[in-house]
N, C-alpha and C positions, 0 to 999 in steps of 0.2 A: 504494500500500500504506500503511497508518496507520502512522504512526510507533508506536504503544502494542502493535503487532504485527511491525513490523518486525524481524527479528532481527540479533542482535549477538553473539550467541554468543561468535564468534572474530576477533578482532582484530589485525593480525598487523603488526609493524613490517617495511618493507621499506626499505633503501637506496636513494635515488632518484638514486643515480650508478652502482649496474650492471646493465647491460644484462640480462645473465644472469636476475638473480635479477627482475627486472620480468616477462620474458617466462616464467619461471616460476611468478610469481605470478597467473599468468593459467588454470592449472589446478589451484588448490588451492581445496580446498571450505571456503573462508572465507567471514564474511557481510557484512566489510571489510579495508580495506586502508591503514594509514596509510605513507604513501610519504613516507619520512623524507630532508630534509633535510640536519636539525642533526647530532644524536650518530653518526648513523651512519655520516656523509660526515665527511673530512679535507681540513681547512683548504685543503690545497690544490688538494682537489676540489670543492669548493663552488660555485663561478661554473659548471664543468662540468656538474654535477648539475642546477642549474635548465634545463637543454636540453636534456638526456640525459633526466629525467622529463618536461618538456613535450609531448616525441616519443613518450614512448611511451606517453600518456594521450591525444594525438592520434591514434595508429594503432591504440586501443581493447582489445577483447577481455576485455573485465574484466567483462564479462553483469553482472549484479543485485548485483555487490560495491559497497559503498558506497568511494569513492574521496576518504579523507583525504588534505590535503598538512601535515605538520609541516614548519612554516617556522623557520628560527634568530629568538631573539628581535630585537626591530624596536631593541631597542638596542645591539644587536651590530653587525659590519662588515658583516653579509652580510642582514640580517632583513629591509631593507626593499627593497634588487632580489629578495628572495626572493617579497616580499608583492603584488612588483610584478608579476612573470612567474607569480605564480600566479593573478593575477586573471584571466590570458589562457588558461590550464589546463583542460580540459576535466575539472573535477573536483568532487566533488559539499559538500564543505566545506576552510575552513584551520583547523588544529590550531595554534595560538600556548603555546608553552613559558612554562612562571612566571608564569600568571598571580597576580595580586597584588589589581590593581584595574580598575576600570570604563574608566579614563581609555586604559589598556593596549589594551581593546578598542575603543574608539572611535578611537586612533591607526589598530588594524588597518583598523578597517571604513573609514576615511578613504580606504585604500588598495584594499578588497577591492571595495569596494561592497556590492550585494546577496549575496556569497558567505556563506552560512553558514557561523558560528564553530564550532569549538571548543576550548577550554581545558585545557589540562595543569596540573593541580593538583596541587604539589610542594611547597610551599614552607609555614611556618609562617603567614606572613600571608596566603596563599592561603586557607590553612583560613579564619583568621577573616573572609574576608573574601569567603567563598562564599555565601553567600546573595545579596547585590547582586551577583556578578557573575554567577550564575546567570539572575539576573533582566533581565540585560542584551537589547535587543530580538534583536540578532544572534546570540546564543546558541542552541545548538542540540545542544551535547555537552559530557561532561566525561571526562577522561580521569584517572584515577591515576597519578601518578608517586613511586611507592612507593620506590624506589631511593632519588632524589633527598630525600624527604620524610625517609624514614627518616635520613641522611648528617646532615640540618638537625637533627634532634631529636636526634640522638644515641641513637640508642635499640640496642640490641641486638637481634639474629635469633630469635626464637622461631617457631615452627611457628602455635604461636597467634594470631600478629600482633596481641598483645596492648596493646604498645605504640602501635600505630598505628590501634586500634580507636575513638577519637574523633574521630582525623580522617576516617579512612572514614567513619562515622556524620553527619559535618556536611557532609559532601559528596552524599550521599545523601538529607539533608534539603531541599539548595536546589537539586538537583537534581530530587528526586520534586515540591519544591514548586512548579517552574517548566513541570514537564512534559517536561523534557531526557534523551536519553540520559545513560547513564553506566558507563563500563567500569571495570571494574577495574585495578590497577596488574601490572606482568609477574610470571614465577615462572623466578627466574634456573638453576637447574638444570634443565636443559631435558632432562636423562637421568633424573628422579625422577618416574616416573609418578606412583607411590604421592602425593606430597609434594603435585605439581600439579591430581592429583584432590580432595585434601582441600579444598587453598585454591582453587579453583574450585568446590567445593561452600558452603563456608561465604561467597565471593562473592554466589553463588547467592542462600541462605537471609537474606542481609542486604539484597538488595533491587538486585543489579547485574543490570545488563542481558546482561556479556558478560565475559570476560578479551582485556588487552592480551597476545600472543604477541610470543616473541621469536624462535624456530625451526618450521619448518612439523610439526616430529616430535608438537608441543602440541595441534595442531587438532584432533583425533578428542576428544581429553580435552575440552578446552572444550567443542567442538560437543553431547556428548553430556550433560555436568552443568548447561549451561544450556539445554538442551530438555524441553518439558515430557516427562515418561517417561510410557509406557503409560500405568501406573497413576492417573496424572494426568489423561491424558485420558480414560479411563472414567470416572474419576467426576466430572469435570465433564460431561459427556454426562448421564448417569445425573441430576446435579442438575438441568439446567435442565429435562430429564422430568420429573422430579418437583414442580418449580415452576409448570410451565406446567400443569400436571394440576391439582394445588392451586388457581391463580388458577383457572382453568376450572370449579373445582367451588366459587368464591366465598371459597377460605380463603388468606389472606398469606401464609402458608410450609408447608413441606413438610418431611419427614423423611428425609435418606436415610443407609443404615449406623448408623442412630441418634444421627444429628447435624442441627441444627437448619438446613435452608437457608432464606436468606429474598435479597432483592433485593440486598445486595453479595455475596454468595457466588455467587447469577447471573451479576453482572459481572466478577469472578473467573474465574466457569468460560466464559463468552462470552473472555474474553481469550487466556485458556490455548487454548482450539481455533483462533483466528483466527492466536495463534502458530504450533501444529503446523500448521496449512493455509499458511501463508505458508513454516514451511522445508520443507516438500514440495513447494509451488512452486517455490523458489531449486534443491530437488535435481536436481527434473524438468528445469528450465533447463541 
C-alpha cells in the first residue's frame, strides 16, 4: 500500500506492560498502534514491559495496524535495553521520545538497524530543529507531543491551540517536505466529543495525516474527521471525469461546479480515492 494513501487516521497509545489492554487492542478499528513503553509503564514495570510486549507482537493479531514501539529515551536507565529488545520485535517502526537532533537518531539506528524511525516532537528545540531531522535517512514518522510541548513553552489551554500553532506548522513543513507521516498531538479529555471533533478537524485542515488517541472511546471521532467524506469523494471522481474528457478533447483543464480543475487538483483527487479505497480495504480486513 503507498505510504501517501496509507491511513493514519487513528493512533492510539497503548501500555506495553498489560496484557489486557494489548489483546484488546487487537479488535479496535484503529489504522495504528503505538505500544508504549515510556509514560505509560512505571519505573518499576519497565524491564517487564519489554517481554510482556515482545510476546504479544510475536503471537500477532494486529491484521493491517501499523505497529509503533515508543521506547524511553536512549539516555534514560531503560532507552537503550528498550532499543535493544525492540530491534528483535516483530514491529513495523521505533517511536524515540524528545527528539532534538540528528545525532539522537543515529545513536537509535546504531541500535535498531534497518527498523524505521519515528520521532516525538515535544520539545522547543525539536521545533527548530525539524527540518534536518525530518530529513534524517531513517525517518519515517513524526508524532506530536503536544502535552509535553505545551508544559516547555509555557503556554496556556485555548481551544484554538493558538499558542502552539507554529510549532504545528514547522513540523508539518519538514514533514510534508520529506514525504513522512505525521500525527497529530493527543486530546486529553477523552469524555468531550464536541472538543475532540473540533481539534481533529482543524488537525485535518492543516495538513495531518491522523490524531494520536489516548482512550479507544476517541477512534470513531478521528477515524471519521480524517477520512475523506462523501462529498469528497464525489467530487474528486466527478474531477478526474472531467479532466480526462478535457485532455481527450485536446484542452489542459476542465471545469467542474465552476471551478477550474487542471493536473494538481487531479492528483489531489487521484489521492483522496486511493485513501477511501485503502480504509475500505483495512475495514473489509
Amino acid at each position: 500500500m503507498d505510504m501517501r494513501s496509507r491511513p493514519y487516521r487513528s493512533v492510539l497509545y497503548i501500555p506495553g506492560s498489560k496484557d489486557r489492554a494489548l489483546d484488546k487492542a487487537r479488535g479496535l478499528p484503529v489504522d495504528a498502534i503505538i505500544f508504549d513503553l515510556e509514560d505509560a509503564v512505571a519505573v518499576e514495570e519497565k524491564p517487564a514491559a519489554r517481554e510482556t510486549l515482545k510476546a504479544a507482537l510475536a503471537t500477532g493479531g494486529y491484521g493491517a495496524r501499523v505497529r509503533i514501539v515508543r521506547i524511553n529515551g536512549l539516555e534514560s536507565d531503560w532507552g537503550r535495553a528498550d532499543a535493544e529488545v525492540v530491534a528483535q520485535m516483530d514491529c513495523d517502526a521505533v517511536l524515540l521520545p524528545k527528539v532534538e537532533s540528528t545525532a539522537q537518531l543515529d545513536a537509535l539506528a546504531e541500535i535498531t538497524g534497518d527498523l524505521p524511525i519515528w520521532a516525538m516532537m515535544e520539545t522547543p528545540r525539536g521545533m527548530l530543529n525539524a527540518a534536518e531531522i525530518a530529513a534524517h535517512p531513517k525517518m519515517a514518522g513524526m508524532v506530536m507531543g503536544t502535552n509535553d510541548l505545551a508544559k516547555e513553552l509555557q503556554t496556556r489551554f485555548r481551544a484554538d491551540r493558538l499558542p502552539l500553532i507554529t510549532s504545528l506548522s514547522m513540523c508539518l513543513l519538514a514533514a510534508k517536505a520529506e514525504g513522512l507521516v505525521i500525527v497529530d498531538g493527543v486530546y486529553n479529555a477523552f469524555k468531550d466529543d464536541e472538543g475532540l471533533k473540533a481539534e481533529c478537524i482543524q488537525g485535518r485542515d492543516m495538513g495531518f495525516d491522523g490524531k494520536t488517541l489516548i482512550h479507544p472511546a476517541q477512534v470513531d471521532i478521528a477515524n471519521t474527521a480524517f477520512a475523506p467524506a462523501p462529498e469528497e469523494i464525489d467530487l474528486a471522481r466527478r474531477q478526474i471525469a472531467a479532466f480526462e474528457t478535457a485532455e481527450a478533447e485536446g484542452q489542459g483543464v476542465a471545469v467542474v461546479d465552476g471551478k477550474i480543475v487542471e493536473n494538481l487538483h487531479v492528483a489531489t483527487a487521484r489521492e483522496i480515492l486511493a485513501k477511501a479505497e485503502a480504509i475500505e480495504t483495512i475495514q473489509a480486513g
